[in-house]
GUDO-949938 format. One record per residue (C-alpha): x, y, z; residue in one letter. Coordinates in steps of 0.001 Angstrom, whole numbers, padded with zeros to 6 digits, always signed. Layout:
REM residues N
XYZA;...
REM end
This chain:
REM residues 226
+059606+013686-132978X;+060800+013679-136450X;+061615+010023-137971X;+064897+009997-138818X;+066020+008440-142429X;+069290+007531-144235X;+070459+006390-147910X;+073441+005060-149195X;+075289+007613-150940X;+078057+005808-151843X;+080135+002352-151550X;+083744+001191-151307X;+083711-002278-152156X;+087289-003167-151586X;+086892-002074-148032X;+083681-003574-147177X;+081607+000169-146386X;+079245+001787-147614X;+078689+005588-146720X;+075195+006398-145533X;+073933+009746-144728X;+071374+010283-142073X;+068856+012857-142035X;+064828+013492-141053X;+062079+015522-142493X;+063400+018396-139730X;+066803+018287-140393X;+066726+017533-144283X;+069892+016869-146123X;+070352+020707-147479X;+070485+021553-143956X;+073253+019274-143420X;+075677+020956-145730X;+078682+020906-144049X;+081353+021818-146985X;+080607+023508-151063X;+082862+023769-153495X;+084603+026535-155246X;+081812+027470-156836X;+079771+027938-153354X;+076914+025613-154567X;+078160+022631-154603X;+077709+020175-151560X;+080967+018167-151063X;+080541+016786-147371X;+077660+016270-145152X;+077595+016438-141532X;+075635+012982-141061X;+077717+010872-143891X;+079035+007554-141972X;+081542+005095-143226X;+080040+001780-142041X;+082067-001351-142097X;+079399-004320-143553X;+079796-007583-141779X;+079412-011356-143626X;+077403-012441-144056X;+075866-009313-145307X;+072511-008543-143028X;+068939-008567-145378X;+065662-006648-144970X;+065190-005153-141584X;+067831-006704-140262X;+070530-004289-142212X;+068036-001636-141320X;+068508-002277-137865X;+072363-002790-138612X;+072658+000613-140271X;+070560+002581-137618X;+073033+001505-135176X;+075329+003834-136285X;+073180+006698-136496X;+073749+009824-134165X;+070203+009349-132664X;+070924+011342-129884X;+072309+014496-131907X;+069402+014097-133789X;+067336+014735-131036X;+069102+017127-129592X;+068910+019264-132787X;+065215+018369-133162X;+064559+020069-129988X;+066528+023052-130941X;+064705+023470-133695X;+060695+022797-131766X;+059535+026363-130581X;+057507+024465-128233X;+060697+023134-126436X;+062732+024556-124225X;+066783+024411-124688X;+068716+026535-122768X;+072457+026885-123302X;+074197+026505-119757X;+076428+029124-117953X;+079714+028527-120090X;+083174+030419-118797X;+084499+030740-121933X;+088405+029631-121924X;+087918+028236-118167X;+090365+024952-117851X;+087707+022324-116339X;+088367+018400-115883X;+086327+015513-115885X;+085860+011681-115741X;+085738+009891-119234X;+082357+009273-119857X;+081453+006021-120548X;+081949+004181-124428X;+078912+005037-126134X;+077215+002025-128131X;+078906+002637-131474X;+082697+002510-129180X;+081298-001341-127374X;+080078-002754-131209X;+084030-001539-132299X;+085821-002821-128912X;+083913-006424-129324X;+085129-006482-132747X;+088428-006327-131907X;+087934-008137-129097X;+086733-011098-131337X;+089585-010311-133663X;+092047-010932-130644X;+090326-013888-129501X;+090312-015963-132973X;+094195-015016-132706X;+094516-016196-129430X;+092429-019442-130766X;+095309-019964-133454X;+097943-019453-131611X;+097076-022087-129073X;+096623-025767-130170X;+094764-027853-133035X;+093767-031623-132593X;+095306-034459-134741X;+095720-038076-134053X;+093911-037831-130461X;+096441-035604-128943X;+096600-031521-129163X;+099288-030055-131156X;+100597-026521-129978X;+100432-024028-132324X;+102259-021074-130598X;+104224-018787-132738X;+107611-020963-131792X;+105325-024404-132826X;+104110-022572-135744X;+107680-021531-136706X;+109329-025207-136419X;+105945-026789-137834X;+106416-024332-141140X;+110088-025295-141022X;+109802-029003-141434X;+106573-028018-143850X;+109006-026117-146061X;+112264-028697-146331X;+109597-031373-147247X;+108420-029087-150242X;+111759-028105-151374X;+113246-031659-150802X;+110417-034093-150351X;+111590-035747-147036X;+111905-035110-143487X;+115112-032929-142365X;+117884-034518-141191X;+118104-035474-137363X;+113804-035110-137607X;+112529-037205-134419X;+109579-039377-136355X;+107623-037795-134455X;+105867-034489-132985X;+105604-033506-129121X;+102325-032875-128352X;+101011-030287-125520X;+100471-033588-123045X;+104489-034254-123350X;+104089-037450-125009X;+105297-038008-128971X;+102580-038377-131666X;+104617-041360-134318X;+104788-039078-137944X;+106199-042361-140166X;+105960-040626-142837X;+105565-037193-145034X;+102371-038052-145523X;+101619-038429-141772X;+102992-034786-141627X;+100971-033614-143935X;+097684-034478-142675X;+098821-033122-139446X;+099618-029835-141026X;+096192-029993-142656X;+094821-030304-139389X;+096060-027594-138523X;+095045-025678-141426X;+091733-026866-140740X;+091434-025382-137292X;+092062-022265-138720X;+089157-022267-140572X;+087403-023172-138180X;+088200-020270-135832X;+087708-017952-138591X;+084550-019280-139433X;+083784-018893-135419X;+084525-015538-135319X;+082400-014672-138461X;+079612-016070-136407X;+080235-014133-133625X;+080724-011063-135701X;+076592-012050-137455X;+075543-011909-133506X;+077466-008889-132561X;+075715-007318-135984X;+072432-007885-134084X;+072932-007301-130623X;+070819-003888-129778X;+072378-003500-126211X;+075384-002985-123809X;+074129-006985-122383X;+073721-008693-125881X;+077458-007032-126905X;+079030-008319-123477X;+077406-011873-123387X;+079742-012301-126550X;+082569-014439-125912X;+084173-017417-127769X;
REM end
């Protein structure tokens, strides 16, 4: 079976991707013309060029190797490699041309589970901000109505400097009881707090992202959670 190789052809930095085309020594990359230009010599798109999202941390050595051959269409590969061996047989089946047939979905291919998890994590760091943060012992809700009277009083002190008017001293944490805020200050580290959980998530789901970068199989992609 012919090895299959790829190079990177081209990079868009501002999106993270780089475009790699794939190709072997049967299918070589003048084979994979699949557009010329005007003047009917000029390749301008290859059947095998990928846009590949790269994750951070970046993956190194045979690691992005492995990354990057992830994405490859190994199985069209083969399938055209055996199209192309005289010593293989590949018969095209009995097609009705223009007969209506249905069928069951086939099942996501790898490439579709590494995408779905990614959301998936996506969703799930924020799911993780949009829950609670700790601060002072107690957990602090941070569901878009928290988050939208915790920026409130977070904005009137920078405009104004103090609480607003009518503000309890304190803030009602997820247990029903009132964390004491004495002071602006007091608000402020619990606003940092918040801040900080943030980063925390994020920094989570970057982690989880490294491990879904190196998972080779349907398992190693579903034993991903947060």
């Amino acid at each position: 079976m012919s090895e299959i190789k790829f190079r990177v052809v081209d990079t868009e930095p501002s999106e993270r991707q780089i475009i790699v085309r794939f190709f072997s020594d049967a299918l070589p990359e003048s084979d994979l013309v699949a557009e010329y230009a005007a003047d009917g010599k000029t390749p301008v798109a290859y059947r095998t060029d990928y846009a590949i999202t790269v994750p951070i941390p970046t993956p190194e050595g045979a690691a992005f190797t492995a990354f990057i051959m992830r994405h490859c269409p190994v199985d069209w590969f083969n399938m055209m490699h055996a199209v192309r061996d005289p010593d293989t047989s590949t018969p095209m089946p009995l097609i009705a041309i223009g007969q209506v047939i249905s069928g069951a979905a086939p099942a996501p291919g790898f490439a579709a589970l590494l995408l779905a998890k990614n959301t998936e994590i996506d969703n799930m760091r924020a799911a993780a901000n949009a829950s609670a943060f700790p601060y002072g012992g107690k957990m602090i809700a941070s569901d878009p109505l928290s988050r939208s009277d915790i920026d409130g009083v977070a904005n009137h002190i920078a405009l104004f400097g103090t609480f607003p008017e009518g503000f309890p001293g304190g803030w009602k944490a997820t247990d029903k009881t009132m964390l004491p805020l004495a002071d602006v200050d007091a608000f402020r580290a619990m606003y940092a707090a918040m801040t900080e959980q943030g980063t925390r998530n994020f920094n989570h789901s970057q982690e989880l992202k490294v491990r879904l970068a190196a998972a080779s199989t349907p398992e190693e992609i579903a034993a991903i959670t947060w």
